[in-house]
Kinemage of the C-alpha trace (Angstrom):
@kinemage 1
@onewidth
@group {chain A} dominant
@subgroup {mainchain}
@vectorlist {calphas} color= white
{ca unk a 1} P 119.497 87.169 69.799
{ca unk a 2} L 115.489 87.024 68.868
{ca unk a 3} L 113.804 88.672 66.046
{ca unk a 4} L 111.437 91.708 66.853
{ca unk a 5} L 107.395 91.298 66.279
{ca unk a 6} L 106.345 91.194 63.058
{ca unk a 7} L 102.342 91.320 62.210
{ca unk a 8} L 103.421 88.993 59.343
{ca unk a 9} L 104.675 86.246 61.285
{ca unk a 10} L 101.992 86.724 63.972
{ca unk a 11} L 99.331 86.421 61.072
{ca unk a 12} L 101.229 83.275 59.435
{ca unk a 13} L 100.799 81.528 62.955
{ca unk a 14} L 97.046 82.048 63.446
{ca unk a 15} L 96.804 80.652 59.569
{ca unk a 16} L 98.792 77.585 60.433
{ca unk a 17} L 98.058 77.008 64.200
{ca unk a 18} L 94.301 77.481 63.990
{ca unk a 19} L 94.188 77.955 68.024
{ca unk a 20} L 90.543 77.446 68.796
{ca unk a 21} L 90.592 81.064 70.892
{ca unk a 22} L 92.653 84.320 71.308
{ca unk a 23} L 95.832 83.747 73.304
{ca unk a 24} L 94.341 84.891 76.384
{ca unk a 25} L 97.088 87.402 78.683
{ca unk a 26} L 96.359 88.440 82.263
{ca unk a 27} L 97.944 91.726 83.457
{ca unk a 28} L 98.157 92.270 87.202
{ca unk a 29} L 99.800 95.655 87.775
{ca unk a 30} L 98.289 97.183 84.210
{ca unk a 31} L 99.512 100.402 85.528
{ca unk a 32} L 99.987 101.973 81.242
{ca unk a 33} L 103.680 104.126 82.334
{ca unk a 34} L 104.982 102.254 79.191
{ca unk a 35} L 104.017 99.956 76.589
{ca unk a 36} L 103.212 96.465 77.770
{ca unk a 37} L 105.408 93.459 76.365
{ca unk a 38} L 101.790 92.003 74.666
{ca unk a 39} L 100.989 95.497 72.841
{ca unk a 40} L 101.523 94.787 69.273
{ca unk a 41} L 99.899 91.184 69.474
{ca unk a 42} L 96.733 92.826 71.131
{ca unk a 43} L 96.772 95.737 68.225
{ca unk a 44} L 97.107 92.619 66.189
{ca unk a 45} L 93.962 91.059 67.325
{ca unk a 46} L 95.470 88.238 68.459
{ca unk a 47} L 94.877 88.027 71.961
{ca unk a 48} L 93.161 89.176 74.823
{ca unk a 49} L 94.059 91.276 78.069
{ca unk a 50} L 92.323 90.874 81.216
{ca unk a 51} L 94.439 93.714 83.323
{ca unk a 52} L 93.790 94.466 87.311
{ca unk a 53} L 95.193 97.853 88.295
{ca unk a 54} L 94.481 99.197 91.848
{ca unk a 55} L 95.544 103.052 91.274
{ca unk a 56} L 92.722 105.236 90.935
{ca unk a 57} L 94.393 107.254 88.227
{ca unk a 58} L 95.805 104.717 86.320
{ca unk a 59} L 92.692 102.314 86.008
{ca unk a 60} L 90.562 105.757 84.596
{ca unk a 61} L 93.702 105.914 82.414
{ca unk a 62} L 93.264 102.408 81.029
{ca unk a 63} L 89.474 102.318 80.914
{ca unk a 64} L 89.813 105.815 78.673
{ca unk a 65} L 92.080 104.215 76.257
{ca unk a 66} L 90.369 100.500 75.693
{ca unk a 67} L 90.701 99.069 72.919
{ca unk a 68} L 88.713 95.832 71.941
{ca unk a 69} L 89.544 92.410 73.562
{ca unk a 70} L 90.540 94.444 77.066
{ca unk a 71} L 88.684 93.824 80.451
{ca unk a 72} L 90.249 95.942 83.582
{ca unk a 73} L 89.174 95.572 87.053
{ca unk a 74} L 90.233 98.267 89.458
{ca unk a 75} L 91.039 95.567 92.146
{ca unk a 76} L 94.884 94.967 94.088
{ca unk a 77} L 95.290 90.708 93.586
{ca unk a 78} L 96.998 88.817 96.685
{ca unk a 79} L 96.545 86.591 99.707
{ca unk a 80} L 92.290 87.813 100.669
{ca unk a 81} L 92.673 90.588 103.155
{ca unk a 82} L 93.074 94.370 103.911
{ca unk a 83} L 96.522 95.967 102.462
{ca unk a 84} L 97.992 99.317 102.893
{ca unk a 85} L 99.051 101.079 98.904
{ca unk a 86} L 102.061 103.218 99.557
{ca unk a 87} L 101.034 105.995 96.481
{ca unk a 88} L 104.817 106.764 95.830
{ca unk a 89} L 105.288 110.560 94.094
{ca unk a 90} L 106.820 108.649 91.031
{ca unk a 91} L 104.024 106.277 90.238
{ca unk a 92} L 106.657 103.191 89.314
{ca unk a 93} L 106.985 102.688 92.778
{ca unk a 94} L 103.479 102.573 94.162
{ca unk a 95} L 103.596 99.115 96.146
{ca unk a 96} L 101.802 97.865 98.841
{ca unk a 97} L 105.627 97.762 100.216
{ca unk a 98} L 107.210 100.288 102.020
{ca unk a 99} L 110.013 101.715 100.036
{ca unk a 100} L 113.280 100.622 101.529
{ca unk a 101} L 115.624 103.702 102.802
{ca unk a 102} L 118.849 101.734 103.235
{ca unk a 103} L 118.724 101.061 99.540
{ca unk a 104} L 117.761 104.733 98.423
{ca unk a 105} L 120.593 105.530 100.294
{ca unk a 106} L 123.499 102.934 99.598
{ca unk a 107} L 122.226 103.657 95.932
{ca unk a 108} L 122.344 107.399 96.506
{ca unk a 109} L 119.519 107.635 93.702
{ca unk a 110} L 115.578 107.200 93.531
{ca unk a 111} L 115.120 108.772 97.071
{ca unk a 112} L 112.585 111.686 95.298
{ca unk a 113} L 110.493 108.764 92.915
{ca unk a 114} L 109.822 106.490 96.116
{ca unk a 115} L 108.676 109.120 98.685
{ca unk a 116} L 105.134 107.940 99.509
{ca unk a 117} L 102.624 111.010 99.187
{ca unk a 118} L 99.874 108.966 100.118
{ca unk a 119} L 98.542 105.963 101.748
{ca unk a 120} L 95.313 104.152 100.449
{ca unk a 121} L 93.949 101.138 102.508
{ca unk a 122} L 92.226 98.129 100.227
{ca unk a 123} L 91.025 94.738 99.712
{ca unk a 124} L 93.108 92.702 98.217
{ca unk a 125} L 91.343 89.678 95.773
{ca unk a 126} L 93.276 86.280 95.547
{ca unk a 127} L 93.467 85.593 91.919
{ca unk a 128} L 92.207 81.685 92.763
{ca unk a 129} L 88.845 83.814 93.503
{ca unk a 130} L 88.347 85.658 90.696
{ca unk a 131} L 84.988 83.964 89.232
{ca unk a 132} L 84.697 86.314 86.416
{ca unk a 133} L 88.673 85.092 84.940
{ca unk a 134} L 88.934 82.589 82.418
{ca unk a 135} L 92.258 80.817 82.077
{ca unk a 136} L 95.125 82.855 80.800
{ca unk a 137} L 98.322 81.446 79.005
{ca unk a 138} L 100.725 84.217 80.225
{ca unk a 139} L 100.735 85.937 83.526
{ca unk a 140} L 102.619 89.377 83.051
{ca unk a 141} L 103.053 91.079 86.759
{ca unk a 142} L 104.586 94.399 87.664
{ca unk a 143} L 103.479 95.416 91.416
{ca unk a 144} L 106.880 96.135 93.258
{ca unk a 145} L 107.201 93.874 95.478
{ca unk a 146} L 103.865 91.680 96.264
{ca unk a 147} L 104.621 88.964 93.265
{ca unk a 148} L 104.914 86.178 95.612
{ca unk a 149} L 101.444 86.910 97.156
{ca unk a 150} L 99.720 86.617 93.831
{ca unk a 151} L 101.353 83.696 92.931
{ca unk a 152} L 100.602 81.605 96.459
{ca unk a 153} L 96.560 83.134 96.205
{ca unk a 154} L 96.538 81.797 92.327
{ca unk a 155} L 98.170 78.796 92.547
{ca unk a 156} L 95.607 76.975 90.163
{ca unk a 157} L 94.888 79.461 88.135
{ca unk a 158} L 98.483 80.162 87.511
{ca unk a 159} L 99.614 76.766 87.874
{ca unk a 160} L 97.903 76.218 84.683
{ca unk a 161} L 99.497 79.311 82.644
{ca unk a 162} L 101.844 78.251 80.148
{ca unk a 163} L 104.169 81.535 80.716
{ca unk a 164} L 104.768 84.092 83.615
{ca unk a 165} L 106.524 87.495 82.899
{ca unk a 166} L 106.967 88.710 85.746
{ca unk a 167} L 109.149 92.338 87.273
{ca unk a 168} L 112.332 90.384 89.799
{ca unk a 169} L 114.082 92.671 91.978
{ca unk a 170} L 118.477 91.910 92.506
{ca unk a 171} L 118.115 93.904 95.456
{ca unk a 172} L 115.512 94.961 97.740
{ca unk a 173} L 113.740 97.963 96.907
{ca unk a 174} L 111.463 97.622 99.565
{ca unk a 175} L 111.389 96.530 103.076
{ca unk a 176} L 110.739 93.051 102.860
{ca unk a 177} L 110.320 92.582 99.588
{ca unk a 178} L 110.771 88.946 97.906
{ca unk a 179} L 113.755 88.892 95.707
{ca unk a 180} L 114.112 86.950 92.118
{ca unk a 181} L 115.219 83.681 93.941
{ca unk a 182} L 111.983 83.701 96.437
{ca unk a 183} L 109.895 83.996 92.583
{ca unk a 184} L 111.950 81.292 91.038
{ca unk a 185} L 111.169 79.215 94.206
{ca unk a 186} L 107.673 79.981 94.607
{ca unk a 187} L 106.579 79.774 90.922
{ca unk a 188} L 109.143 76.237 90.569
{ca unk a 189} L 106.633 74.576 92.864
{ca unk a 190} L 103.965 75.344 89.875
{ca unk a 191} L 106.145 73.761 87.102
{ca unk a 192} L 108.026 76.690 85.683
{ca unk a 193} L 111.968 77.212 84.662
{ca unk a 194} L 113.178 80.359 84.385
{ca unk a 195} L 113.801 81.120 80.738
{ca unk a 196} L 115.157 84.391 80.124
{ca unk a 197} L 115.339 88.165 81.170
{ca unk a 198} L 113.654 90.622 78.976
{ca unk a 199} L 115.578 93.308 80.383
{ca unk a 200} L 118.043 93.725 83.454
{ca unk a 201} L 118.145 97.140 84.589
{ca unk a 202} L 121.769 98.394 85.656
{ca unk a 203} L 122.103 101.413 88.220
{ca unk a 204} L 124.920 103.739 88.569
{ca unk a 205} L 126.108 104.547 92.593
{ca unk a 206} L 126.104 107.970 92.926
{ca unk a 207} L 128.135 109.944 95.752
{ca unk a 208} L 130.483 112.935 95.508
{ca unk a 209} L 133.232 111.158 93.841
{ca unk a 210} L 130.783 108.376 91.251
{ca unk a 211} L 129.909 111.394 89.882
{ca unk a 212} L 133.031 111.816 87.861
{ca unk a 213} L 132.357 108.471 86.069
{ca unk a 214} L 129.707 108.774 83.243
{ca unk a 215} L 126.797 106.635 84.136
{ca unk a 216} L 126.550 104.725 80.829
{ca unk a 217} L 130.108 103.415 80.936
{ca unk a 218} L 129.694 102.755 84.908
{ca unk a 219} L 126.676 101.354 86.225
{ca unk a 220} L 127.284 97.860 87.025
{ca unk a 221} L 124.641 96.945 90.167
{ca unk a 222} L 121.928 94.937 89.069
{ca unk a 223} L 118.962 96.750 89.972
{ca unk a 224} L 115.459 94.878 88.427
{ca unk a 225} L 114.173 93.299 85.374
{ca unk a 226} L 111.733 91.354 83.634
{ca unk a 227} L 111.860 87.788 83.967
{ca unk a 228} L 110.329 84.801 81.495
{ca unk a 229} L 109.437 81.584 83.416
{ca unk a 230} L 107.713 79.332 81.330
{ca unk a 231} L 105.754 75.802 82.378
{ca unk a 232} L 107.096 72.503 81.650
{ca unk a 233} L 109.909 74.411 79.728
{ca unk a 234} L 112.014 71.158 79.594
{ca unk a 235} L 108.903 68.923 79.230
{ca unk a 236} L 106.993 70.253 76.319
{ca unk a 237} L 105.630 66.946 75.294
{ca unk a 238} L 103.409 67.427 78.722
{ca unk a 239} L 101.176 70.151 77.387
{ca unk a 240} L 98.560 69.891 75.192
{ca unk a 241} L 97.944 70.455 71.744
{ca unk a 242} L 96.226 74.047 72.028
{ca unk a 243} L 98.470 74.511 75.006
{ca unk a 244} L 101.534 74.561 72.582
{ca unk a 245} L 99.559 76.750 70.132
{ca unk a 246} L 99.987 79.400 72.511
{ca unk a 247} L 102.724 79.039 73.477
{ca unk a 248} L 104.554 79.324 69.963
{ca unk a 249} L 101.882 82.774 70.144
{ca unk a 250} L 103.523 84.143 72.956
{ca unk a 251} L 106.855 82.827 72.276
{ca unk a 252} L 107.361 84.758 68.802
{ca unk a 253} L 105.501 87.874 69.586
{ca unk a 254} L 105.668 88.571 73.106
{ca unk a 255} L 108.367 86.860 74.733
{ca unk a 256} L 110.338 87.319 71.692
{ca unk a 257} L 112.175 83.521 72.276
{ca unk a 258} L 111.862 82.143 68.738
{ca unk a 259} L 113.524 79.027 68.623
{ca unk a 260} L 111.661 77.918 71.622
{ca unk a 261} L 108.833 79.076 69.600
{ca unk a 262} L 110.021 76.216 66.899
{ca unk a 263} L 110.996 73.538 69.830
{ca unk a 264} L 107.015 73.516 70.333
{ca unk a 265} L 105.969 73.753 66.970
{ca unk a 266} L 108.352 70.644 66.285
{ca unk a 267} L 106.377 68.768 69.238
{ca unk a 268} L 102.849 69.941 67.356
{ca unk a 269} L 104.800 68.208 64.305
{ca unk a 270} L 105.371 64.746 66.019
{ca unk a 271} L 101.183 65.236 67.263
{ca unk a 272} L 100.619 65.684 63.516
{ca unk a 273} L 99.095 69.202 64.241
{ca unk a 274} L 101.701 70.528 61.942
{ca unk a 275} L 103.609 69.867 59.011
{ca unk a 276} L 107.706 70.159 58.448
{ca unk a 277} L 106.754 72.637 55.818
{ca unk a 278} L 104.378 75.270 57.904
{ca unk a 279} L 107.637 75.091 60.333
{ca unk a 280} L 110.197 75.800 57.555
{ca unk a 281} L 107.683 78.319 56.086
{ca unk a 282} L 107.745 80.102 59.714
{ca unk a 283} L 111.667 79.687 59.979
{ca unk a 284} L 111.601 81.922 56.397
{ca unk a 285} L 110.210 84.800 57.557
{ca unk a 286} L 112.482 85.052 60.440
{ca unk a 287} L 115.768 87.365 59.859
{ca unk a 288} L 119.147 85.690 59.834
{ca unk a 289} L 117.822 81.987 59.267
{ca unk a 290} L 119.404 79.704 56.928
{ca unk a 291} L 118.562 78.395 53.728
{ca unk a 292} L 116.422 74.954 54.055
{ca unk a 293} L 118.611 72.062 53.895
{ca unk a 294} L 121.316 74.291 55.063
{ca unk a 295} L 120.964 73.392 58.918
């Protein structure tokens, strides 16, 4: 169990923290369908987005709705070459994958959201090349399919985030599309642990007899999710001061992971960066903690 943001607690960690910049976010796959995991720190003011969306539509969409601290570049990150984006008629699905039949079919579902309705040829930039990014603490990444690629043409920049959220597929969606073990394996090499999901999305089969089971009691195949990896996640005493100042950041608002939130502000304690009261003071305004001295 985690506690939900609260501009309160966000506001009591900039106070005590004093990071020397915004928690800094990069968003590959910025595509807005729904609200990003990061929204209510960036309304907040405490961070800042730099977002990479390839869709026509959806980058005019973001650009029309900035807000302040956001940068978006209409660009597709991966390995440096030419790409094909399959334009899927439910834009969730756009990839530069193809959309996998056998699953539409064993699933019996999705077949009308991942028809392709148009096919775009572009350039894709490795996210090692991107001059014009400064270092981000979290990578979040949502583009069906091509994780892998960003993480192998970003390996430093990456390789020095502190988290990656990233969208893990159970089972392929599309035709050869890196599952959750081929992230964990890839972004392992870079230092991260997987930490937690965020969500796991279930799916109901549907045939002519499923569809006398209601498909909130009975939809047990693991479908996709969000996945938390974070760096040095069983080595905090590696990262640096300001490194663990945003990480406790992300941890309490975005990530939602609290008492790793406190695991890093007790290592900012032993660097004498905090004191045992700021970290009790924190601890108060989270729901269901004990009294001090209760522990």
């Amino acid at each position: 169990m985690s506690a939900k943001f609260d501009k309160s607690r966000a506001t009591y960690l900039q106070k005590v923290l004093k990071p020397k910049r915004l928690t800094r976010i990069c968003d590959v796959g910025a595509n807005p369908i729904g609200p990003a995991p990061y929204e209510k720190l960036l309304q907040s003011g405490f961070c800042e987005v730099w977002g990479f969306e390839p869709q026509p539509e959806a980058y005019a969409q973001l650009v029309q709705n900035q807000v302040p601290n956001t940068h978006f570049l209409p660009y597709a990150i991966g390995p440096a070459g030419k790409a094909t984006l399959q334009i899927c008629a439910n834009g969730g699905f756009t990839s530069l994958l193809e959309p996998n039949a056998d699953t539409v079919n064993a699933l019996g579902r999705m077949g009308r959201g991942t028809r392709v309705i148009e096919r775009v040829e572009m350039t894709l930039h490795p996210l090692d090349g991107m001059k014009d990014l400064p270092p981000f603490d979290l990578l979040k990444i949502d583009i069906q399919g091509g994780e892998v690629g960003v993480y192998q043409s970003g390996k430093k920049r990456v390789g020095k985030a502190l988290a990656v959220i990233s969208e893990v597929a159970a089972i392929p969606i599309y035709h050869n599309q890196p599952l959750m073990d081929a992230q964990m394996s890839e972004l392992r090499k870079l230092g991260f642990h997987f930490h937690k999901f965020m969500f796991l999305k279930p799916v109901h089969f549907l045939n002519e007899f499923s569809v006398r089971l209601p498909r909130r009691e009975f939809h047990e195949q693991a479908l996709d999710g969000d996945a938390v990896f974070i760096r040095k996640l069983l080595d905090l005493a590696a990262l640096s001061p300001e490194e663990l100042k945003h990480l406790v950041v992300l941890t309490d608002a975005v990530i939602l992971s609290q008492d790793l939130a406190v695991t890093a502000m007790a290592e900012l304690v032993r660097r004498g960066n905090l004191t045992s009261d700021q970290v009790h003071g924190y601890i108060d305004l989270l729901p269901h903690a004990t009294e001090r001295g209760d522990a």
